[in-house]
C-alpha positions as CSV (number, residue, x, y, z in Angstrom):
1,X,0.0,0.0,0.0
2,X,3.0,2.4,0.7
3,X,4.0,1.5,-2.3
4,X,1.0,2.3,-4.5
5,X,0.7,6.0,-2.4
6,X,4.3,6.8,-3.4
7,X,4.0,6.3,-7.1
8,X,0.6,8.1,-6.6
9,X,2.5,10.8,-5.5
10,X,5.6,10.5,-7.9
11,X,2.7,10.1,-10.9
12,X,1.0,13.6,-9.7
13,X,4.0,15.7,-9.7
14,X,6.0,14.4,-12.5
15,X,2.4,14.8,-14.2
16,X,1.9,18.3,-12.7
17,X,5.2,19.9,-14.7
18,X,4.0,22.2,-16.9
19,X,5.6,21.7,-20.0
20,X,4.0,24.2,-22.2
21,X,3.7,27.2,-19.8
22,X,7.7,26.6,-18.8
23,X,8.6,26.0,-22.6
24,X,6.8,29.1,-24.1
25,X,8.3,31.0,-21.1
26,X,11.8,30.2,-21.8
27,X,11.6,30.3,-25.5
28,X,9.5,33.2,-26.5
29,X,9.3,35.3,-23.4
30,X,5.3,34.9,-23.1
31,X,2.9,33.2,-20.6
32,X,0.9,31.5,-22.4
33,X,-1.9,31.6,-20.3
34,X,-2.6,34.5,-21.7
35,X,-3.0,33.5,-25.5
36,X,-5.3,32.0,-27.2
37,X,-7.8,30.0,-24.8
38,X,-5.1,30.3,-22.0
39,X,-4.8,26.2,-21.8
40,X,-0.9,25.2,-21.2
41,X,-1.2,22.2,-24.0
42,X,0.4,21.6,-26.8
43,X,-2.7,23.3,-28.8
44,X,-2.9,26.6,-27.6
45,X,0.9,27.1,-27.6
46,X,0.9,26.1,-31.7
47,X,-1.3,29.6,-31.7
48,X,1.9,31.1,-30.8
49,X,2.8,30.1,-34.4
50,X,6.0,28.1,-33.0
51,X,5.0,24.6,-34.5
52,X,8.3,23.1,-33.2
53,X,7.5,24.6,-29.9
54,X,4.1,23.0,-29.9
55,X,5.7,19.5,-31.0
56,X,8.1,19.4,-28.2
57,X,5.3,20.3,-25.5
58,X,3.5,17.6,-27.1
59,X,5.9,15.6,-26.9
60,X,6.8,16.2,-23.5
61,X,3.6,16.1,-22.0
62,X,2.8,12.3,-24.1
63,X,6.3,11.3,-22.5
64,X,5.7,12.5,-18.9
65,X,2.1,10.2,-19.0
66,X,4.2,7.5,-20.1
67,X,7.4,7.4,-18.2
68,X,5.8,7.6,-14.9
69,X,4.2,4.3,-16.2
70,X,6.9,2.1,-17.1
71,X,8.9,3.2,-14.2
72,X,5.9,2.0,-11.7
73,X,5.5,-1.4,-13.6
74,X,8.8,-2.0,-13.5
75,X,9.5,-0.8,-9.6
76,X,6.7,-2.0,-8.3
77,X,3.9,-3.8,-10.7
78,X,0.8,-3.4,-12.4
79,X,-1.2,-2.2,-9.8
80,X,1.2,1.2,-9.3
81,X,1.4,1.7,-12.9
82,X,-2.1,1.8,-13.6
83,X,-2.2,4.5,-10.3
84,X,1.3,6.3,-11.5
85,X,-0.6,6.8,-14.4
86,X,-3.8,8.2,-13.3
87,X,-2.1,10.7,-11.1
88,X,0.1,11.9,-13.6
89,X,-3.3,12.3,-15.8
90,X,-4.5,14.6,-12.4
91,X,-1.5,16.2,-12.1
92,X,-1.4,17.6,-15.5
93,X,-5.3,18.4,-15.3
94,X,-5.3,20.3,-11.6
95,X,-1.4,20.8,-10.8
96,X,-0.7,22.3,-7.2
97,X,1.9,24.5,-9.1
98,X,-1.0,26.5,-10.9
99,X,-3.4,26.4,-8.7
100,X,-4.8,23.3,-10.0
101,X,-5.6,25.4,-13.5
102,X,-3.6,23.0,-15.8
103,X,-4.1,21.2,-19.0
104,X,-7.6,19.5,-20.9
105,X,-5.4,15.9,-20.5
106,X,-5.4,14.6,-23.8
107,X,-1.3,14.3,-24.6
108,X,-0.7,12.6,-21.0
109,X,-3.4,10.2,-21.7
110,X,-2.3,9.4,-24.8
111,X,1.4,8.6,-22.9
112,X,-0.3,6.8,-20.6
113,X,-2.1,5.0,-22.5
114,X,0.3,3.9,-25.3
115,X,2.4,2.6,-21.6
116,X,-0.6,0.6,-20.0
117,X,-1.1,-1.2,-23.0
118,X,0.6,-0.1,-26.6
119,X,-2.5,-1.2,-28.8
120,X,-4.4,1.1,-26.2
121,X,-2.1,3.8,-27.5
122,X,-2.2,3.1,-31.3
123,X,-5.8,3.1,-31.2
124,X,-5.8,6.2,-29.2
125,X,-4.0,7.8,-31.5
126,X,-5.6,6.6,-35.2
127,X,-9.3,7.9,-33.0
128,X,-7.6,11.2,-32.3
129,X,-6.3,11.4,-35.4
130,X,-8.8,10.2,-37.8
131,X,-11.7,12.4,-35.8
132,X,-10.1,15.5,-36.0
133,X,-9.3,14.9,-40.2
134,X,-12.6,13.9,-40.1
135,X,-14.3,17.3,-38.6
136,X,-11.1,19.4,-38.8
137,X,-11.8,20.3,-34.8
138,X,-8.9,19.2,-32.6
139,X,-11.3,18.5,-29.8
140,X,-13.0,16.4,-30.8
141,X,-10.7,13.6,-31.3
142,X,-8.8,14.2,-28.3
143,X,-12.1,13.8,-26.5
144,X,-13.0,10.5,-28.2
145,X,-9.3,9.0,-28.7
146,X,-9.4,7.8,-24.6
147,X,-12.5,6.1,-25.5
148,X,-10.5,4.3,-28.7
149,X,-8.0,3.3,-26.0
150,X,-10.4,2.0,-23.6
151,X,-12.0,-0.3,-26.2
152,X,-8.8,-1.4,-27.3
153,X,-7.9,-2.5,-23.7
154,X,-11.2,-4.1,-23.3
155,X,-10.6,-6.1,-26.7
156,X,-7.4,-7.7,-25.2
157,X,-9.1,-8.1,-21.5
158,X,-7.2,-5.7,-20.0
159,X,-10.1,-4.8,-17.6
160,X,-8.0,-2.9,-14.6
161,X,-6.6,-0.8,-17.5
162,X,-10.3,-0.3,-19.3
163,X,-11.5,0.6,-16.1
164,X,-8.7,3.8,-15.5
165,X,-8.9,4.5,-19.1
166,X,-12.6,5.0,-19.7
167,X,-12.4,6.6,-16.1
168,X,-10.0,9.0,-17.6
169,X,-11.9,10.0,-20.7
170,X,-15.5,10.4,-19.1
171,X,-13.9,13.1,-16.9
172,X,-11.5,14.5,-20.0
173,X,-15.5,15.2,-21.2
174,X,-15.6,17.4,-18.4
175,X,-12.1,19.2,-19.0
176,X,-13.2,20.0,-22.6
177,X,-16.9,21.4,-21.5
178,X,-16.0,24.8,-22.9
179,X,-15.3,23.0,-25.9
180,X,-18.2,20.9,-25.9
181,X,-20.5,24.0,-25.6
182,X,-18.7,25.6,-28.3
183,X,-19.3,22.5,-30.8
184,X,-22.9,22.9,-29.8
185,X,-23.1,26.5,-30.5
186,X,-21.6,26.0,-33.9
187,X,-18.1,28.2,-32.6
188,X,-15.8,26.0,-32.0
189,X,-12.4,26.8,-33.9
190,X,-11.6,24.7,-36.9
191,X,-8.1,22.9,-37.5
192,X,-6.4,25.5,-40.0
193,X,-9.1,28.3,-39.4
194,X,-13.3,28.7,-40.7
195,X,-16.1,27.8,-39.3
């Protein structure tokens, strides 16, 4: 049980650096908070026009999700990877460094999918990736890619791991509910601009 409340804690704070807000501070000068819709992910800071920028905060943010993971199995099982990786999905979402105003989640779950299970990952990101071609609107596959993982985990009867990924993307839902209303409203931004 220690343990499992360790890499809890390891998964939250490795999960609560802030990749993009440190990144866009070092590189351009800017907080980037205060661009775009003021999320620290790897979206909003490509409206800073740095695409390379945005790449290595994705990056970064998919590699944090998954490290945490692999380090947990490794150390100390199954049972603390599947946690490790959870809290690093919290951390990102509500880190203590910001006041618990982080990211939406989608990059760290992709990393921690593609770690709990790499199918889970793959599928994650052809649903990410096919949606958003699909309706040109970014959020929309990041919301439904957790949900491509989950099924993917539940194919091979991974059931601990469908359990913490579906748990993940109901409440990723909830982190893009500005989104959501937007996409109802007919508003939400388009991948490469229109309506």
């Amino acid at each position: 049980m220690t343990q499992i409340l360790l890499w809890a804690l390891v998964g939250y704070l490795l999960g609560s650096i802030p990749f993009g807000l440190l990144l866009t501070g070092i590189v351009q000068g800017i907080d980037i908070r205060r661009i775009g819709s003021g999320n620290i992910g790897a979206t909003n800071v490509l409206r800073t026009g740095n695409k390379w920028l945005a790449a290595a905060v994705l990056l970064l943010d998919v590699g944090k999700g998954a490290l945490v993971v692999v380090l947990a199995r490794e150390f100390s099982g199954e049972t603390a990877a599947l946690t490790a990786g959870a809290a690093a999905w919290i951390g990102h979402v509500w880190p203590v460094w910001l006041r618990f105003q982080g990211g939406k989640g989608v990059a760290t779950l992709l990393g921690v999918s593609t770690a709990f299970y790499w199918c889970a990952g793959l599928a994650f990101a052809l649903v990410w990736l096919g949606v958003a071609l699909l309706t040109r609107r970014s959020s929309l596959g990041g919301m439904a890619g957790g949900f491509g993982a989950a099924f993917a985990a539940a194919w091979a009867g991974l059931w601990p791991t469908v359990a913490v990924l579906a748990l993940l993307s109901f409440i990723t839902l909830w982190t893009h509910r500005s989104n959501i209303a937007r996409l109802r409203a007919g508003t939400e931004p388009r991948i490469g601009g229109g309506k």
